[in-house]
C-alpha positions in Angstrom: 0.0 0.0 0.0 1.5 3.4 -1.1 0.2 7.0 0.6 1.3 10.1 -0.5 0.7 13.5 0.1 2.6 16.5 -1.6 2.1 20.0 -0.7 4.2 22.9 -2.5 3.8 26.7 -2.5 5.7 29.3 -3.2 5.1 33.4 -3.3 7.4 35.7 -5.4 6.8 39.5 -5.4 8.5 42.5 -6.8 8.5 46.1 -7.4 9.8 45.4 -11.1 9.1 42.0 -11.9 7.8 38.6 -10.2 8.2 35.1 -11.2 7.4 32.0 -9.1 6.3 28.5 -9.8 5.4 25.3 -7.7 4.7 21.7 -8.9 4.5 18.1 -7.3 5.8 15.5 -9.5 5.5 11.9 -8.2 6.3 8.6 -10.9 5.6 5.2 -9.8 6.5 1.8 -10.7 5.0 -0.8 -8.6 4.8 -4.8 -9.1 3.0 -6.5 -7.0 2.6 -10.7 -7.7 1.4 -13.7 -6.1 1.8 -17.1 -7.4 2.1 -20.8 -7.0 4.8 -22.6 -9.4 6.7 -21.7 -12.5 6.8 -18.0 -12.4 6.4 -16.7 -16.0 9.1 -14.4 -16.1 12.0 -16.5 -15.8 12.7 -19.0 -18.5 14.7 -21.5 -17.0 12.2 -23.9 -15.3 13.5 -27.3 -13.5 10.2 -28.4 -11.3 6.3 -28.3 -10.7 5.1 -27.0 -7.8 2.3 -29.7 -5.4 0.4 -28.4 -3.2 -2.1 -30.3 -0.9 -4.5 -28.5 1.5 -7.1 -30.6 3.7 -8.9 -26.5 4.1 -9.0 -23.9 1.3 -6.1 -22.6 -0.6 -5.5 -18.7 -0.8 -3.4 -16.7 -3.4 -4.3 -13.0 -3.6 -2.2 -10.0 -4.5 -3.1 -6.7 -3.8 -2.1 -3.0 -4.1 -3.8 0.1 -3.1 -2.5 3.4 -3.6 -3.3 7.3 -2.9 -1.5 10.2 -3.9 -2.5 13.8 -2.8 -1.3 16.4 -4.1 -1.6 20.4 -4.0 0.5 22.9 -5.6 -0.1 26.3 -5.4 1.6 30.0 -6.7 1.5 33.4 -6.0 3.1 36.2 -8.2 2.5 39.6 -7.7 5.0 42.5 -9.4 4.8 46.4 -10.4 5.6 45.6 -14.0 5.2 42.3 -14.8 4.8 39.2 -13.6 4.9 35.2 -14.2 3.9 32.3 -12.2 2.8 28.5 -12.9 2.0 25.3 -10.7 1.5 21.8 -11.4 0.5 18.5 -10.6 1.8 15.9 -12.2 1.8 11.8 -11.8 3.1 8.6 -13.6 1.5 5.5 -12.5 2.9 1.9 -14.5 1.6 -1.1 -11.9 1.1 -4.5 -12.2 -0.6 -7.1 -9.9 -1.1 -10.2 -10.3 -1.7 -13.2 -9.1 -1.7 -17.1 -10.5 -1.1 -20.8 -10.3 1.8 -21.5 -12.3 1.9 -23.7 -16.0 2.1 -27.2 -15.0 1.1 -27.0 -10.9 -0.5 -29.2 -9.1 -2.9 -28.0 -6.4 -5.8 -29.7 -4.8 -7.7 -28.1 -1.7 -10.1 -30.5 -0.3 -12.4 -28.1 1.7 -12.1 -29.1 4.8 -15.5 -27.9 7.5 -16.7 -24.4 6.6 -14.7 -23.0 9.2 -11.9 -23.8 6.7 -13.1 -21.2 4.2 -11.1 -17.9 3.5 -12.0 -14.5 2.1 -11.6 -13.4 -1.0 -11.7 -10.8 -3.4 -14.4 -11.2 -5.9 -12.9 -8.4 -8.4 -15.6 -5.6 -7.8 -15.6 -2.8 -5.1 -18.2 -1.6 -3.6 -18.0 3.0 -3.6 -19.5 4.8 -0.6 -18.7 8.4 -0.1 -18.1 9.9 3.3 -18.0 13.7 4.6 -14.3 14.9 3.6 -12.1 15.3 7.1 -10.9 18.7 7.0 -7.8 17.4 7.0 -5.0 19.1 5.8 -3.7 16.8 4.2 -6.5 15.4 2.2 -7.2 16.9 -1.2 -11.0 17.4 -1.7 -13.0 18.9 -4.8 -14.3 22.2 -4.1 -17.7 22.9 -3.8 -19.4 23.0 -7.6 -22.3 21.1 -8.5 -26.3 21.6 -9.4 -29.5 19.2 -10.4 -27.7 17.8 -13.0 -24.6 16.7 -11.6 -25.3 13.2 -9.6 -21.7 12.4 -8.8 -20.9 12.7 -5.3 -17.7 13.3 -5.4 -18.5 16.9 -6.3 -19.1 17.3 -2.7 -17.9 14.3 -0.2 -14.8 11.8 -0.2 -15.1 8.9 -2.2 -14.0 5.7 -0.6 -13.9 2.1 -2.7 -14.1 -1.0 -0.8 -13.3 -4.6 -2.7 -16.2 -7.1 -2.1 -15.0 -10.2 -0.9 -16.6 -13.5 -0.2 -15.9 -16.7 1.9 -14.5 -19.7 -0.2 -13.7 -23.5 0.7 -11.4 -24.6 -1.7 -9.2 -22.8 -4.1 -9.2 -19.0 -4.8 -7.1 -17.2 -7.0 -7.1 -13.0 -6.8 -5.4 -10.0 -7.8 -7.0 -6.3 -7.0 -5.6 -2.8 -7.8 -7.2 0.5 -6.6 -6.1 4.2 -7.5 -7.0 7.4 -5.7 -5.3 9.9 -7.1 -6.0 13.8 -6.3 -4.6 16.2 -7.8 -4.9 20.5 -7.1 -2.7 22.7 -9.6 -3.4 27.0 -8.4 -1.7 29.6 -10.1 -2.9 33.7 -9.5 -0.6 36.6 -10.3 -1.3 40.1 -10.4 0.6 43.0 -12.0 0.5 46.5 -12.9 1.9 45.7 -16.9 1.3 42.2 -17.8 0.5 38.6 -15.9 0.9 35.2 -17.2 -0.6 32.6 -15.1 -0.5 29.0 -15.6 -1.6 25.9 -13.9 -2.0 22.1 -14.8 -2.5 18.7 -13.1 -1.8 16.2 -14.8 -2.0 12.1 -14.5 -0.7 9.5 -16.8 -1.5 5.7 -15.5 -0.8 2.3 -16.7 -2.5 -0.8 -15.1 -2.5 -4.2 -15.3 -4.4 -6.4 -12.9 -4.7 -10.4 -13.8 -5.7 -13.6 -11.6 -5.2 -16.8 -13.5 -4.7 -20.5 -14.1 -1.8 -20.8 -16.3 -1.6 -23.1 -18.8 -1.2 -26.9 -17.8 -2.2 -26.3 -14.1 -4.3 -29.3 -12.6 -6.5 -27.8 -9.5 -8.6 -31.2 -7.6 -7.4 -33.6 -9.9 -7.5 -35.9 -6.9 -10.8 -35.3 -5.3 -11.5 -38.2 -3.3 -11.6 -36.6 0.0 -13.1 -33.4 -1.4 -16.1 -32.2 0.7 -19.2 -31.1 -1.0 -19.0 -27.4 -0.4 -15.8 -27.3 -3.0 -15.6 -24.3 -5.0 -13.1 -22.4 -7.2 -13.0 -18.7 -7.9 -10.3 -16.7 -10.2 -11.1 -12.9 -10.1 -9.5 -9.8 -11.2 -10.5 -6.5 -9.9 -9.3 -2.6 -11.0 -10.8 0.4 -9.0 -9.7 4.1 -10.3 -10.6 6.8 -9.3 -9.2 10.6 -10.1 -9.9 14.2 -9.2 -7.9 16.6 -10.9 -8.2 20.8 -10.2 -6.4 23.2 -12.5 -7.7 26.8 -11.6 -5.7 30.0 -12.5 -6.3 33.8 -11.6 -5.2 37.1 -13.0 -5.5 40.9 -12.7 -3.2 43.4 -14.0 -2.7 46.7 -15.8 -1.7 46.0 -19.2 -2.5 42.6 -20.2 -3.8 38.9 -18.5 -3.1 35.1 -20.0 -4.3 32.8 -17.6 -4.5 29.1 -19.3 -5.7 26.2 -17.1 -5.3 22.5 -17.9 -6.4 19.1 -16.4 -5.0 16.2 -18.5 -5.9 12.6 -17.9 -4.8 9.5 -20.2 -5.8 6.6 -18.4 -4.7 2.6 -19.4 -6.1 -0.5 -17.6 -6.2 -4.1 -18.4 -8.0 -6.3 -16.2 -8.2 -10.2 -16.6 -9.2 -13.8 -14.9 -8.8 -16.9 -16.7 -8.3 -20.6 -17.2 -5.3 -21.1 -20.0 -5.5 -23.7 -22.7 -4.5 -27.2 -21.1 -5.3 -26.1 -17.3 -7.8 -28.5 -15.7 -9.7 -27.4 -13.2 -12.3 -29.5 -11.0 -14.9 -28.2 -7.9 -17.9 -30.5 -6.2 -19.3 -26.7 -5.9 -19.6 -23.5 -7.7 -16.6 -22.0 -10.3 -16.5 -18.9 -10.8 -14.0 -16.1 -13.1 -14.6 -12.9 -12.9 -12.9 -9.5 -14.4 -14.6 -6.2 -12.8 -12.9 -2.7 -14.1 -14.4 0.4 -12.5 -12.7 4.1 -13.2 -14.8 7.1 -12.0 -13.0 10.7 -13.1 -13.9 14.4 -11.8 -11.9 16.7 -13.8 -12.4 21.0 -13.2 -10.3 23.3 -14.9 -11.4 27.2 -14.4 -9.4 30.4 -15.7 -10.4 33.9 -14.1 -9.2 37.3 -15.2 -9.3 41.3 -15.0 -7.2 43.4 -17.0 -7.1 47.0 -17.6 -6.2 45.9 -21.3 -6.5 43.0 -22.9 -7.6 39.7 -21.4 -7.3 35.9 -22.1 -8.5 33.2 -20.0 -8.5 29.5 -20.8 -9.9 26.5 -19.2 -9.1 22.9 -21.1 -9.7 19.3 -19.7 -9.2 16.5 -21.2 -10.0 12.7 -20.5 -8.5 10.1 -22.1 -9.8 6.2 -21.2 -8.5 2.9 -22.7 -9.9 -0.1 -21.3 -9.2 -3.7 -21.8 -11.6 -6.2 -19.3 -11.6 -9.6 -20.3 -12.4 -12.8 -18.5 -12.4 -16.5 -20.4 -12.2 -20.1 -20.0 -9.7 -22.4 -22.7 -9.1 -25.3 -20.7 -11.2 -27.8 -19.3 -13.4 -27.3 -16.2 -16.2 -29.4 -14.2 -18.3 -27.9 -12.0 -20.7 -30.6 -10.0 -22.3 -26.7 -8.7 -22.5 -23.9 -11.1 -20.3 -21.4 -13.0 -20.3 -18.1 -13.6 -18.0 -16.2 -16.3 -18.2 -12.7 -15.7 -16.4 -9.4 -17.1 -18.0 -5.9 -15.8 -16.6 -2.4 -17.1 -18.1 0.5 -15.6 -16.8 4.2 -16.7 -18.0 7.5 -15.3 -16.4 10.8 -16.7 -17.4 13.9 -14.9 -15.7 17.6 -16.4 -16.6 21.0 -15.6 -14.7 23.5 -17.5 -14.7 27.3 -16.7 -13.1 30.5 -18.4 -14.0 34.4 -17.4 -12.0 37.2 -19.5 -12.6 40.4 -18.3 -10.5 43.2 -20.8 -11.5 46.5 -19.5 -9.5 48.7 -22.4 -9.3 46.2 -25.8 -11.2 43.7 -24.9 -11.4 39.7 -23.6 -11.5 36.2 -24.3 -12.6 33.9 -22.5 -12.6 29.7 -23.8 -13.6 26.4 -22.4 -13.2 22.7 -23.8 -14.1 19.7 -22.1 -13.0 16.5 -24.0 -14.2 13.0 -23.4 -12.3 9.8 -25.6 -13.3 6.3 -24.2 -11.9 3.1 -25.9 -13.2 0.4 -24.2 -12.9 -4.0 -25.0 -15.1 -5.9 -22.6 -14.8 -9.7 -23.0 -16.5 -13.1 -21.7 -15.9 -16.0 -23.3 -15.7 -19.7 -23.4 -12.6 -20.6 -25.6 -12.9 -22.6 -29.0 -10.5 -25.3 -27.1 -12.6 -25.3 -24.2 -14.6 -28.2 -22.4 -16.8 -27.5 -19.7 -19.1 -29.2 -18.1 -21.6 -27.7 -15.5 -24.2 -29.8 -13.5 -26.3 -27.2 -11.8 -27.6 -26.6 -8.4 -29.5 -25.4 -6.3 -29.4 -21.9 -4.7 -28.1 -21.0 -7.9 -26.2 -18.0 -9.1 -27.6 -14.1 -8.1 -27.1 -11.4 -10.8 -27.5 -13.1 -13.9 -29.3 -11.0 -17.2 -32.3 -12.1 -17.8 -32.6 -10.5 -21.3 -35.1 -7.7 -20.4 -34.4 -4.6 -21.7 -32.8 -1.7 -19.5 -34.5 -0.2 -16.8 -34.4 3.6 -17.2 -35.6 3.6 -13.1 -32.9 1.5 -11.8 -30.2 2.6 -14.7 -29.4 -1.1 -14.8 -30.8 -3.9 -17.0 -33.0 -6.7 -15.2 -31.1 -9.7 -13.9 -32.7 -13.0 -12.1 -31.6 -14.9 -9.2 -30.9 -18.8 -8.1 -29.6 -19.3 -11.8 -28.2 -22.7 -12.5 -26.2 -23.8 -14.3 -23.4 -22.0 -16.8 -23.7 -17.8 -17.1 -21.1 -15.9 -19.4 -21.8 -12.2 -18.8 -20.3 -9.2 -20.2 -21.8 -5.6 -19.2 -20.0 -2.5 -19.8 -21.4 0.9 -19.2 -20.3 4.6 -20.0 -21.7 7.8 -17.9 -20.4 11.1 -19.2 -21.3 14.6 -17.6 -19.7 17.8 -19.1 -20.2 21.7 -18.5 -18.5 23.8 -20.3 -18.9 27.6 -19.8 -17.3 30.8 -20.8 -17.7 34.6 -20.4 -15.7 37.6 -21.5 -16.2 41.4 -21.4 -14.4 44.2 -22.5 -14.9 48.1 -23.8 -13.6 46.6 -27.4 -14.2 43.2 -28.0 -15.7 40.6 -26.1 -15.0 36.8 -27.6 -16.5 33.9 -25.5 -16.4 29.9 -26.7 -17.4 26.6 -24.9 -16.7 23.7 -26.5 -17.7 20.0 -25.5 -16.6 16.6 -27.2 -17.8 13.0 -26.3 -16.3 10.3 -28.2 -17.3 6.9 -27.1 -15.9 3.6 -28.6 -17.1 0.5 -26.8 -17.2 -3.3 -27.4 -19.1 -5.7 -25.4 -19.0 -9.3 -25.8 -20.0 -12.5 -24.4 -20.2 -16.1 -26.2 -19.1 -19.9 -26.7 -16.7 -19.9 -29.1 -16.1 -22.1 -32.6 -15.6 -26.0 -31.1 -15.7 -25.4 -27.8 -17.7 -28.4 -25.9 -20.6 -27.4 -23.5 -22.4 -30.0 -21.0 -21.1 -32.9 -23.1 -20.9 -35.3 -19.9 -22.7 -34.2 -17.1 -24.6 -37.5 -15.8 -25.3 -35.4 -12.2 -27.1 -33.2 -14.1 -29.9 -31.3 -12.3 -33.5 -30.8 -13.3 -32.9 -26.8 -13.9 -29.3 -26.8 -15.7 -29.2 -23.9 -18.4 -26.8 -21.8 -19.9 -27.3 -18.2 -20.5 -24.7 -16.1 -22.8 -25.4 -12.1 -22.3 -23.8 -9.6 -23.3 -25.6 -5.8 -22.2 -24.3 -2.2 -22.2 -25.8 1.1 -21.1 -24.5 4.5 -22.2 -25.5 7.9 -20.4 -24.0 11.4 -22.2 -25.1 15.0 -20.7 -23.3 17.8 -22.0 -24.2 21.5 -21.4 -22.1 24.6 -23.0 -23.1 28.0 -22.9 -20.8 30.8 -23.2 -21.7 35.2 -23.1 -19.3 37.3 -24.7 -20.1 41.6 -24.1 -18.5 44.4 -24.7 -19.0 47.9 -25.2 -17.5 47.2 -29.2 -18.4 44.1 -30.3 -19.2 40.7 -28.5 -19.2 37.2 -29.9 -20.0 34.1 -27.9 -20.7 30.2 -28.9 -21.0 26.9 -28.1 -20.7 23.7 -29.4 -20.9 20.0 -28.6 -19.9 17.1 -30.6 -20.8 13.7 -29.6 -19.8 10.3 -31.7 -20.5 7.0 -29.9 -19.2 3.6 -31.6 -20.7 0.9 -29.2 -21.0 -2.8 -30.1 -22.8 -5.5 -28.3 -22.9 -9.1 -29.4 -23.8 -12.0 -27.8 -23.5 -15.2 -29.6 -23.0 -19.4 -29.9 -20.2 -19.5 -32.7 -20.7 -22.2 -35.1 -19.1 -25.0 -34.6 -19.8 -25.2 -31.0 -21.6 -27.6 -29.0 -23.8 -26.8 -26.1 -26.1 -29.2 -23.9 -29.1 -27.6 -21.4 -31.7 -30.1 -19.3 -34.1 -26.4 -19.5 -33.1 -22.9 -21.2 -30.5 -22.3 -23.9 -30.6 -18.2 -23.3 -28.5 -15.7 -25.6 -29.0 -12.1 -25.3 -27.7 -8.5 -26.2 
């Protein structure tokens, strides 16, 4: 677990000329693994690992970090003056965890008092009062009907959801806070320049897996009823970035303000090709990928001349969430294959240019670029076969459309037998306002752009073998292959340009979203169900 906090300021002041500038600039490069067996990474490999547990078997890696960070500038001169700050963080992480190619583990179950907790790859968001605390970087206060996240006004704290398990569970979880505060404000009696940024740049892989050639209860003699296996990933980001700058002079005011986010993440859980994997119970893989963004930028100026104020933020989301079964798997419960990608994108952006003698100009942009892959699949090598219980699985789609009073699509519970489930889901809120005045010319813009790219996908693939030999077979085995996503964009830009000359003000919003969905049983594949064969998108 990493916990940062940076706090820089500085004040220069002059009768001539001032120039200051303060920044907090933190990279990180974290690796964080778990495994059992042949570790991946070095080539030279002279043995298997065996492992035998009469209880559960545990292998979990997890990392969670914050960084806070505030940088703030003051620059104040007779003539002219100069000042920036900045935020800035590089994030490259991995986490992982796995059971190595060609292991051997077999964990028996034990009595229930043998089970152990585990992460089941999604985290559960609350939001609490924020502290006061000096140290803790908070959003200021902004907000209105139409902004619903609450991190406009309280602390956001993510939680992983874990579960108890008897057998074998394999887990890797990452989370991200990340706050950021960049405040720049000058004033002069000639000419100010104030700038101000944060800025975050993450890479993120989080993976929990069976490698290739594992064997997990191959010998299941003494294996107790309650025997289960779960492989889950789990990503949690979250990001508040504040660029605000300030200037009055004399002569003439530039006061650009930037918030800058380009955001990587590749969550996975899987069985590889070869692996074998066995449970008297339940098996479940699950991916979950969550990233929840607040970016403000604001520019504010007064000149006795002529004014320019900027405000810019932009997002920038690749996601990669995929969770899939190639080997071979028997479930004598039932099995879930889940991958969940949830995005929300909030980004006010806010520009004032006040030019008292020629005139002002005052812009704001807000941009939005989402790339997303969300995956569940059963493998063309695969072979699994699922008998069904009772109790079931909870959370399963049931193919009913969305339900615009929940903001989620209907799902059923006590499901049994096999569920692949992809769901995906993109929330984007933008404001982007702008003002300028002046006795010559007043120019005002707002700009807003949403671009939206997302693929959703859930099926059997070509050959792969379904409920082929499942003689235990309940009443109520079925398989069900979904594959949903939900996609929510409200943009407002308004801008008001005066001036005793000649104003000009506009806005614009451009919005493109690309969005597949496809849920399907390839050809070639074979798939056996004692009730419902479901496949829906």
């Amino acid at each position: 677990q990493e916990d940062v906090t940076s706090v820089g300021a500085t004040f220069a002041g002059g009768g001539s000329v001032g120039v200051g500038g303060a920044a907090g600039v933190y990279t990180v490069n974290n690796a964080t693994r778990a495994f059992i067996g042949n570790d991946p990474l070095i080539t030279a490999v002279s043995s298997t690992a065996v492992v035998t547990a009469g209880g559960s078997v545990l292998v979990a890696a997890d990392d969670r970090m914050e960084i806070d960070i505030i940088a703030g500038n003051l620059a104040v001169s007779g003539a002219g003056s100069l000042g920036g700050a900045a935020g800035v963080t590089v994030i490259n992480k991995t986490t992982e965890a796995f059971i190595g190619s060609g292991a051997t583990v077999d964990a028996r179950a034990g009595q229930t008092t043998d089970a152990v907790r585990a992460s089941t790859g999604n985290f559960t968001t609350s939001y609490v009062a924020n502290s006061g605390d000096s140290n803790e970087v908070s959003a200021p206060e902004s907000g209105g009907a139409d902004a619903d996240d609450e991190s406009l006004t309280m602390q956001r704290v993510a939680t992983a959801d874990t579960i108890l398990v008897r057998g074998v569970a394999v887990t890797a979880t990452n989370s991200d806070d990340i706050e950021t505060i960049g405040v720049s404000a000058g004033g002069s009696g000639g000419v100010d320049i104030q700038l101000s940024a944060a800025v975050d740049v993450t890479t993120s892989k989080t993976s929990a897996y069976v490698a290739d050639g594992a064997m997990i209860n191959q010998n299941n003699g003494a294996a107790e009823a309650g025997q289960a296996v779960l492989v889950a990933a789990g990503n949690d980001y979250y990001r508040m970035g504040v660029a605000g700058a300030g200037s009055i002079s004399g002569g003439g005011s530039a006061t650009p303000g930037a918030d800058i986010a380009v955001i990587r993440n590749d969550t996975e859980a899987y069985i590889g090709a070869g692996a074998a994997v066995d449970a008297l119970g339940d098996v479940q893989v699950l991916a979950g990928s969550t990233i929840d963004i607040l970016s403000i930028s604001a520019a504010l100026l007064g000149s006795g001349g002529f004014a320019v104020a900027g405000a810019v933020s932009v997002i920038d989301v690749g996601n990669k969430t995929h969770v899939y079964v190639d080997g071979q798997v028997t479930a004598g419960g039932n099995m879930l294959v889940t991958a969940v990608d949830n995005t929300e994108v909030d980004i006010i952006a806010g520009s004032l240019g006040l030019g008292l003698g020629v005139g002002g100009v005052g812009a704001s942009v807000g941009v939005t670029v989402i790339d997303k892959d969300t995956q569940a699949y059963i493998g063309d090598t695969a072979t699994v076969d699922v008998d069904g219980a009772p109790g079931g699985l909870a959370g399963v789609v049931s193919g009913a459309t969305f339900d615009s009073n929940t903001g989620s699509f209907p799902v059923e519970t006590g499901f049994q037998g096999l569920a692949v489930q992809a769901q995906s889901s993109e929330d984007v809120f933008i404001v982007a306002a702008a003002g300028s005045g002046g006795a010559g010319v007043g120019v005002a813009g707002a700009v807003s752009v949403e671009i939206i790219d997302s693929d959703t996908r859930a099926y059997i693939g070509t050959g792969a073998q379904v409920n082929q030999n499942t003689p235990g077979a309940g009443n109520d085995q079925a398989v069900n292959v979904s594959a949903v996503n939900s996609v929510q964009i409200l943009a407002i830009d308004g801008s008001i340009g005066g001036s005793a000359g000649a104003g000009l003000a506009g806005g614009v919003d451009v919005g493109i979203v690309r969005n597949d969905t496809a849920a399907y049983i390839a050809a070639g594949a074979t798939v056996n169900a004692n009730q419902d064969v479901n496949v829906n998108a």
